[in-house]
C-alpha positions in Angstrom: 0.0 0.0 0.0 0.9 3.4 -0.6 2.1 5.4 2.6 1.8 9.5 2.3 4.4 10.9 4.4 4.3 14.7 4.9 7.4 17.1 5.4 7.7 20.6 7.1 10.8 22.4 5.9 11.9 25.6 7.5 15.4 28.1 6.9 17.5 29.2 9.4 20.2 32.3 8.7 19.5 31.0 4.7 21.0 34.6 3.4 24.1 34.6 2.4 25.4 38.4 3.2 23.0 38.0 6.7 26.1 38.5 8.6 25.5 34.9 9.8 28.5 32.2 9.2 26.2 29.2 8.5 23.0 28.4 6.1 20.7 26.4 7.5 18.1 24.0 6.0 16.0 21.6 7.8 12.8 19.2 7.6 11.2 17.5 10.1 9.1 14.3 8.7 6.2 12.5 9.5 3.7 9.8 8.4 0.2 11.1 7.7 -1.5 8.7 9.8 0.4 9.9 12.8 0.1 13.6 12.5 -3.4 13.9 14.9 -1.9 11.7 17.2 1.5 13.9 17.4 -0.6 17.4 17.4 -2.4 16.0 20.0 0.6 15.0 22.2 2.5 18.5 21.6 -0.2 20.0 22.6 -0.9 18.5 26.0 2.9 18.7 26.4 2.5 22.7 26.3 -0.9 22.5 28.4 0.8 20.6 31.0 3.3 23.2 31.1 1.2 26.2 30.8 2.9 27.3 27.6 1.1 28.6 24.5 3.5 30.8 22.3 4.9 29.6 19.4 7.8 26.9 19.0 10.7 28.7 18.5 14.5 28.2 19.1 14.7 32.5 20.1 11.9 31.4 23.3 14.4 28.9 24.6 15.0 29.9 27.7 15.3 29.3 31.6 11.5 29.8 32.2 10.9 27.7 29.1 13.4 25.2 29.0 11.0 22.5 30.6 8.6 22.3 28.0 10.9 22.3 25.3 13.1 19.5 26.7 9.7 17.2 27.3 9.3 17.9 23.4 12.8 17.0 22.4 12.5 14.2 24.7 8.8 13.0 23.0 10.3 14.0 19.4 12.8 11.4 19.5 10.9 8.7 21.0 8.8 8.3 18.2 8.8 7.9 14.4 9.3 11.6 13.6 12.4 12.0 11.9 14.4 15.2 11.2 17.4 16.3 8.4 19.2 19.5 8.1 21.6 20.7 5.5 24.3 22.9 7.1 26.2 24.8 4.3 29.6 27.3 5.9 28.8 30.1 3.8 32.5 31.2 3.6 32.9 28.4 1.2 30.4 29.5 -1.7 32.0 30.7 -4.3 30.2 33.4 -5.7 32.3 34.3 -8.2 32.3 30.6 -10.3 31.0 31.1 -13.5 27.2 31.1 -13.8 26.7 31.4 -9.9 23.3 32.3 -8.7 22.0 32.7 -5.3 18.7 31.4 -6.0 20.3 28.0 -7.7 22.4 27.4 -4.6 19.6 27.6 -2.7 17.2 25.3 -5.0 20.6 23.0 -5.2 20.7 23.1 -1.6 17.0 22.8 -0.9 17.1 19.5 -3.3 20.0 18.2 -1.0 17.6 18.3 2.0 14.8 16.4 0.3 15.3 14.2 -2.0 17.5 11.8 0.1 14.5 11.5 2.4 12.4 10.5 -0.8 11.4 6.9 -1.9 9.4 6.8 -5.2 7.3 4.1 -3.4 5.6 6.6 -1.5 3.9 10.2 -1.5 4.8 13.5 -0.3 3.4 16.3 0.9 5.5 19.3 1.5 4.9 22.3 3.2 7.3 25.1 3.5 7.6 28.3 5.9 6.6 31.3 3.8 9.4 33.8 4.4 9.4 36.3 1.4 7.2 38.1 -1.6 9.2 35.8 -4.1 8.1 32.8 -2.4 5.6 31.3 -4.8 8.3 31.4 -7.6 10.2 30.0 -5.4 8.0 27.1 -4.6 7.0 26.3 -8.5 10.8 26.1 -8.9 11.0 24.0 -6.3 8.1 21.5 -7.5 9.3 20.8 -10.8 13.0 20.2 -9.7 11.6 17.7 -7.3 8.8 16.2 -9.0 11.3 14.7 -11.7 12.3 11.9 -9.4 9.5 11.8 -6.3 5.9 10.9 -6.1 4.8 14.9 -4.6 1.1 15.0 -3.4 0.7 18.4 -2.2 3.4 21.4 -2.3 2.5 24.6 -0.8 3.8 27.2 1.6 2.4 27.9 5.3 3.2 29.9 8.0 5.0 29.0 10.9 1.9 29.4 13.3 0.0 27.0 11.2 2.6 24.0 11.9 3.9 23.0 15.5 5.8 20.6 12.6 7.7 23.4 11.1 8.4 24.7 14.8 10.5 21.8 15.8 12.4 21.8 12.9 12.9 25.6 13.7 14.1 24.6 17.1 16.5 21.4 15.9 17.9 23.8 13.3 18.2 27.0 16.0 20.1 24.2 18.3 22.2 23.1 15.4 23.1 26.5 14.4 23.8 27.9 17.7 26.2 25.1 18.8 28.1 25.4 15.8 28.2 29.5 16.5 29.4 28.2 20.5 32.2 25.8 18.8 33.3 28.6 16.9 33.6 31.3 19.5 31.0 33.6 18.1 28.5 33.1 21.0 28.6 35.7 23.4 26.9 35.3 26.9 26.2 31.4 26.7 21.9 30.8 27.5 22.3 28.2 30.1 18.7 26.6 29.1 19.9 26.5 25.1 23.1 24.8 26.0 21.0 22.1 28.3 19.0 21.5 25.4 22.1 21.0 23.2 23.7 18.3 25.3 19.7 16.7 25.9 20.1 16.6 21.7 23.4 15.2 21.7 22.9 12.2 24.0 19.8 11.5 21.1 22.2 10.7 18.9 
């Protein structure tokens, strides 16, 4: 039988002048028979912990941190799965012949997905709107992909709509500010971020 699986994608410090030293891509996955079940799960995990704002990597904190490691904890305990695409941006060469931002990105975004793709399946996509260009974007997108996946729907949302994209907002945010820490370009270290971190780590 044919299994649908859908896939929330979301971009962290994705610009390449942003002043930022790494380009983030990330998807978290999930079957489409389980997605109730999850929202219902996240959702009593933020009741039981009185929280209600958006999941986001920025509202990890001390006051916070609770909730968010009881998600991390739920996230990898079940059949959720997550990929990100880390790119250093000092090694782009923007001045080989023919370079483009936009095809980096689209060569970039096709990294992230299509190694999660198996043409025995479907795929719904959904990606976090973040700019006026982003229905080019998107039909770009589509066609690259559809050459070699089974694509259901493909369609941008925003990041309130999704608790999916969220997570993948906060895996990517952990990703990207550890890397920043490794580096030495973190300046007054968040105690709760760098909890979550290691709770990540020890995922692995």
């Amino acid at each position: 039988m044919n299994k649908t699986f859908n896939i929330y994608c979301d971009e962290s410090t994705h610009m390449v002048h942003d002043g930022h030293p790494y380009m983030l891509l990330g998807c978290t996955s999930i079957a489409y028979t389980q997605i109730r079940m999850a929202k219902d799960a996240i959702k009593d995990i933020k009741k039981k912990h009185g929280y209600s704002d958006e999941l986001k990597w920025t509202n990890v904190h001390e006051a916070t941190y609770k909730v968010y490691a009881e998600l991390i904890d739920w996230f990898f305990m079940n059949d959720m799965e997550f990929r990100a695409v880390v790119v250093d941006k000092s090694q782009i060469d923007e001045k080989r012949e023919d370079y483009t931002f936009n095809d980096f990105y689209f060569r970039m975004y096709y990294q992230l997905l299509h190694h999660k793709m198996d043409m025995d399946y479907t795929y719904n996509i959904y990606m976090d709107i973040k700019d006026t260009c982003s229905s080019d974007k998107l039909e770009r997108l589509r066609k690259i992909m559809e050459y070699n996946s089974s694509i259901g729907r493909f369609q941008f949302i925003r990041s309130h709509e999704s608790v999916f994209i969220q997570l993948a907002d906060v895996l990517m945010g952990a990703i990207n500010y550890n890397l920043r820490y490794e580096k030495g370009e973190v300046e007054g270290r968040v105690r709760a971020k760098m909890k979550l971190i290691e709770k990540i780590k020890k995922q692995q």
